[in-house]
C-alpha positions as CSV (number, residue, x, y, z in Angstrom):
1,X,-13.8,-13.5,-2.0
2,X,-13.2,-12.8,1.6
3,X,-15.5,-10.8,3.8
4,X,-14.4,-7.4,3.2
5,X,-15.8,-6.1,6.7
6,X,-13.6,-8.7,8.6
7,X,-10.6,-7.6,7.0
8,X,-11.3,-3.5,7.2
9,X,-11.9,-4.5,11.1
10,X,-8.8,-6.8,11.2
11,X,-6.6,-4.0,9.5
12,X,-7.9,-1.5,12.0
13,X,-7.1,-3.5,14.7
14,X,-3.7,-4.3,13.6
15,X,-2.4,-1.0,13.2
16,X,-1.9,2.2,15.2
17,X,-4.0,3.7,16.8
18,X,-6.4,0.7,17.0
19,X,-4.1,-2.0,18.3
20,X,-2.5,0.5,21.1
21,X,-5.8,1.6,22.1
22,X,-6.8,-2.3,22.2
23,X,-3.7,-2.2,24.5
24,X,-4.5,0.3,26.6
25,X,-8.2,-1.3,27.1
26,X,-6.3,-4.7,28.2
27,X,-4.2,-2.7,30.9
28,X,-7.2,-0.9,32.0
29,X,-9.0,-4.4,32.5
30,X,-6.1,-5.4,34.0
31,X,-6.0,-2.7,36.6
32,X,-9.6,-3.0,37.5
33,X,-8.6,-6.9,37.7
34,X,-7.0,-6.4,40.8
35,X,-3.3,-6.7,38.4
36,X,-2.1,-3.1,38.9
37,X,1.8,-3.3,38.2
38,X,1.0,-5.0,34.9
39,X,-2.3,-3.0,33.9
40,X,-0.2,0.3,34.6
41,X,2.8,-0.5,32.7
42,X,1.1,-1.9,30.0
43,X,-1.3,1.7,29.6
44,X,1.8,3.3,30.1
45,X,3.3,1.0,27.1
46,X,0.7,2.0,24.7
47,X,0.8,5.5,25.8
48,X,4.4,6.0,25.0
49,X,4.2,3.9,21.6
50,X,1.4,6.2,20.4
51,X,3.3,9.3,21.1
52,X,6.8,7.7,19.6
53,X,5.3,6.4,16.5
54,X,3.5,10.3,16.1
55,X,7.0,11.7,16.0
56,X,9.0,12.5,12.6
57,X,11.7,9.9,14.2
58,X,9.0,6.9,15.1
59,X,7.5,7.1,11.9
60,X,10.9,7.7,10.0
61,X,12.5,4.5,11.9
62,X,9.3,2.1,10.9
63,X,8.8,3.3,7.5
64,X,12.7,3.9,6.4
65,X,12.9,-0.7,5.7
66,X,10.1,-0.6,3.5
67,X,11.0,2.8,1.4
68,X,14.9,1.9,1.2
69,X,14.2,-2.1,0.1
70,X,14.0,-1.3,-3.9
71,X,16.2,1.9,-5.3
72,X,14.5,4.2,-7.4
73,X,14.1,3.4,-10.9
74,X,16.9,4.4,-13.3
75,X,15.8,3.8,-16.4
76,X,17.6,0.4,-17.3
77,X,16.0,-2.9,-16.5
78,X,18.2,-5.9,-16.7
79,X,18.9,-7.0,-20.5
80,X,16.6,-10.4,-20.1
81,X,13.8,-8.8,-18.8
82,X,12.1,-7.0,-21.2
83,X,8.7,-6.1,-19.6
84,X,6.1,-6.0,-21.2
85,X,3.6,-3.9,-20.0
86,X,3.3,-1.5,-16.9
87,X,1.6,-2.8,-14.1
88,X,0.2,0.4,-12.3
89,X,-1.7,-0.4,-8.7
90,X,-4.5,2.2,-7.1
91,X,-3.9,3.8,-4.0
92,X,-7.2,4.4,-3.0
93,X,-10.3,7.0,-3.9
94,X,-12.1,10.1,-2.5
95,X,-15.4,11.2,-3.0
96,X,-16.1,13.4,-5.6
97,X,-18.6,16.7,-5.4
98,X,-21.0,15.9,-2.7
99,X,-24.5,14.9,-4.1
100,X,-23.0,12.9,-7.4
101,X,-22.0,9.3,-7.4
102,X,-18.9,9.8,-8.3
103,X,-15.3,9.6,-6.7
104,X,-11.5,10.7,-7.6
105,X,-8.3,9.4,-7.3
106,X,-6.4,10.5,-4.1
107,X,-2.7,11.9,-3.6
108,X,-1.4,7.9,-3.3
109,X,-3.1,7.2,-6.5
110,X,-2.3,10.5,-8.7
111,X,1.4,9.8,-7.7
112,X,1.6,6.5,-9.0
113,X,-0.2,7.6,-12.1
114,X,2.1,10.1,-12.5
115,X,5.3,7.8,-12.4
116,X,3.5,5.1,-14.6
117,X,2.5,7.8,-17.2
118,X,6.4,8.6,-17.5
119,X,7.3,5.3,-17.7
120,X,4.9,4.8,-20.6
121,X,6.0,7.8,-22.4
122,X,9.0,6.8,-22.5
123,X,8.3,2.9,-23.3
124,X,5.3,3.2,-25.3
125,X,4.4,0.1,-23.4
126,X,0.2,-0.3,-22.2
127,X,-0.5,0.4,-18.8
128,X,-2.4,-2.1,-17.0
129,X,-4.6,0.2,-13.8
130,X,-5.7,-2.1,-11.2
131,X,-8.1,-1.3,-8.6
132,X,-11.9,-2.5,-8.0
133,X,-15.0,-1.0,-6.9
134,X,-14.0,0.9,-3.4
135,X,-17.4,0.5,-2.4
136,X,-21.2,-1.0,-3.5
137,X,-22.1,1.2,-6.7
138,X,-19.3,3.2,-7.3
139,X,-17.2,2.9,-10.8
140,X,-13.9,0.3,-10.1
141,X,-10.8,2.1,-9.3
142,X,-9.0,1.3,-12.5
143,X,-11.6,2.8,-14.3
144,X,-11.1,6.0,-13.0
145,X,-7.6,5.6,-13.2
146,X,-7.5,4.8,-17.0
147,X,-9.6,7.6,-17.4
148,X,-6.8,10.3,-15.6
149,X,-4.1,8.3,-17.7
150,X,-5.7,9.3,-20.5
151,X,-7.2,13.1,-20.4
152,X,-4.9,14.0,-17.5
153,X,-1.6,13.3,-18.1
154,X,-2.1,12.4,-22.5
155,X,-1.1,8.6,-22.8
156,X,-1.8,7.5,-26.1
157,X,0.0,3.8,-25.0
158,X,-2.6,0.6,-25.2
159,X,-4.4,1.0,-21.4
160,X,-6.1,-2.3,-19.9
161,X,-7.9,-1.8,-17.2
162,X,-8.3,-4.7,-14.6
163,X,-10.8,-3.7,-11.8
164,X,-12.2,-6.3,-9.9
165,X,-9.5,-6.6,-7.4
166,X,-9.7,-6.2,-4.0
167,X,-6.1,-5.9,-2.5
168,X,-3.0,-6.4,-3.1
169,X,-3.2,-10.5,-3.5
170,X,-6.1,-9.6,-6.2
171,X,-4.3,-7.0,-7.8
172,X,-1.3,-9.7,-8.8
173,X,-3.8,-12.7,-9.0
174,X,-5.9,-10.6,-11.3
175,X,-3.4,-8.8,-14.0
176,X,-1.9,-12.3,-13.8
177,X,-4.8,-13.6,-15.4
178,X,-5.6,-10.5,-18.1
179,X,-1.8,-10.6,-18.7
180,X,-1.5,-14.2,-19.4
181,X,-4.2,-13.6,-22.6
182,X,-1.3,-11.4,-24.1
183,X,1.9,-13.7,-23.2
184,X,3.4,-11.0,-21.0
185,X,5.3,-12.5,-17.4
186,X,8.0,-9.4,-17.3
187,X,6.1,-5.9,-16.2
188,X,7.3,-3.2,-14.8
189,X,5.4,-2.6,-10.9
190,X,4.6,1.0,-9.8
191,X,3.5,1.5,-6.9
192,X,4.3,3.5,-3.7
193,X,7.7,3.0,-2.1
194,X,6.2,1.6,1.4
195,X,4.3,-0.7,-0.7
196,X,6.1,-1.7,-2.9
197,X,8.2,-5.0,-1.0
198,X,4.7,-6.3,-0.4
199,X,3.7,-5.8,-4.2
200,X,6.6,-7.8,-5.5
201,X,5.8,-10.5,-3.3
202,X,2.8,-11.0,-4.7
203,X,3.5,-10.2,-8.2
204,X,6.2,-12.9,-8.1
205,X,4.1,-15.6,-6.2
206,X,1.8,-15.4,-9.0
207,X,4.5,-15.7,-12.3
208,X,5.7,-12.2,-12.7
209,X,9.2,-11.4,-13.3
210,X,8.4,-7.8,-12.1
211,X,11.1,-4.4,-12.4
212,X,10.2,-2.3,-9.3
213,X,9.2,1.3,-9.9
214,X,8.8,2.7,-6.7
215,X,7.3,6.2,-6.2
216,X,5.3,8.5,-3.6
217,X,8.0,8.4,-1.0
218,X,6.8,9.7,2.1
219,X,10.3,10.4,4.6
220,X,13.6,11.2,3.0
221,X,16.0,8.5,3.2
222,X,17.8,10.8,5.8
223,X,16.9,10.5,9.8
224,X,14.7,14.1,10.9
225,X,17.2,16.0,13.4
226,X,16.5,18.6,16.0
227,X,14.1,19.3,18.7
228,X,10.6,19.8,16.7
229,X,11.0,16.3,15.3
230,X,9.8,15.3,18.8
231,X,6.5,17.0,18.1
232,X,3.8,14.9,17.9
233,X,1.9,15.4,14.5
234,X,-1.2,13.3,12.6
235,X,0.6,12.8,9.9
236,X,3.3,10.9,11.2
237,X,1.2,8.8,12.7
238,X,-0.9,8.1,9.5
239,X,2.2,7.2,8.3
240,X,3.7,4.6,10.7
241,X,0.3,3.0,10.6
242,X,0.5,2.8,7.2
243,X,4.0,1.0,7.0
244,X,3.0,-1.2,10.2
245,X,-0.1,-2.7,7.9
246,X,2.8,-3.1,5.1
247,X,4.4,-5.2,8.1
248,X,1.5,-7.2,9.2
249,X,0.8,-7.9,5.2
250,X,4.5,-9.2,4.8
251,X,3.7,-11.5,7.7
252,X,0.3,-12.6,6.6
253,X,2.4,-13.3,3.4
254,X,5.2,-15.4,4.9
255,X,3.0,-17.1,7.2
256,X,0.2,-17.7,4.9
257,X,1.5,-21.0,3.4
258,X,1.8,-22.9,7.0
259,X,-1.6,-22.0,7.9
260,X,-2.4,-23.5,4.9
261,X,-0.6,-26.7,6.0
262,X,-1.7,-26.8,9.1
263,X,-5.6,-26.1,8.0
């Protein structure tokens, strides 16, 4: 198992605002350095890529690939498919009531449970939750997932909880192993829409023949129009950081097997 810290800092420094404010830094050194045309433009760089990717339009034009790559689900998987379960990843947790040692599932996660609950309803197939521990004594993701699946939103379906994963590499590598015990290679995949390109990746690199069921879509499909799109707001830039680590996880993806040769 990797070291967790070394990838939380990696990821942080990947993705807005850490990399641009790494960039910034650079151009201030730069400056100081005695390079002023360069150390300018390149603090004026990061400047202007922070304020365009906290726009409606910046996050819209970085997050619109990853949301439009799989269609929504319409109900019909090809004829030789056949899944066999539903493969539901966690989207992260929050703490619960201050004091207790417990946490709950955020908006990402509740979403995707909400789409994999209808699913199973109307398949009677298991549900497989997948998450681990989100940090040193707390209960693994997919526990508390299976939990909501069950009192929340009334499966009755077989549920088969795999939490020891980590990420998305785990969550595949995982379910591919607790899977494999009951014969099944063709699942359905729900996860959010941004993540789900990376998701198949994985779940197909490990022996899945997976039927996308993307949810928890963040833009509409259509580009934001007039003036107060140009607005700079948090939440745009939470999500453009959020589909530039889908980008740099694609990469890592693509790139991973010739590191592996070259290591």
């Amino acid at each position: 198992m990797p070291d967790i810290t070394l990838l939380t800092v990696a990821s942080a420094a990947l993705q807005p605002p850490g990399n641009l404010l790494i960039l910034c830094f650079l151009g201030l050194v730069l400056d100081w350095a005695g390079f002023r045309l360069t150390g300018r433009a390149l603090m004026f760089f990061s400047l202007a890529l922070l304020y365009f990717l906290s726009t409606a339009p910046g996050a819209w034009m970085v997050l619109h690939p990853l949301e439009s790559r799989y269609p929504p689900y319409t109900g019909s998987p090809a004829p030789q498919q056949h899944p066999g379960a539903i493969v539901v990843l966690g989207g992260g947790e929050i703490s619960g009531v201050p004091g207790q040692n417990k946490s709950m599932a955020n908006a990402r996660t509740l979403m995707r449970l909400q789409a994999a609950a209808a699913l199973a309803r109307q398949t009677g197939l298991p549900v497989v939750p997948s998450g681990g521990a989100p940090s040193l004594g707390m209960p693994p993701e997919a526990d508390t997932m299976a939990k909501l699946l069950r009192t929340t939103f009334g499966i009755t379906t077989p549920i088969w909880a795999e939490g020891h994963s980590y990420n998305t590499a785990a969550n595949a590598k995982d379910c591919a192993r607790l899977l494999a015990a009951h014969k099944i290679h063709n699942i359905y995949l729900v996860t959010s829409a941004l993540h789900m390109p990376r998701a198949m990746d994985w779940f197909r690199h490990y022996g899945f023949t997976p039927v996308p069921v993307p949810c928890d879509y963040r833009i509409g499909s259509r580009k934001p129009g007039g003036w107060s799109v140009w607005l700079p707001r948090a939440v745009f830039l939470e999500i453009s950081s959020e589909a530039v680590h889908e980008y740099a996880g694609i990469l890592w993806f693509r790139l991973r097997p010739l590191v592996q040769e070259t290591g």
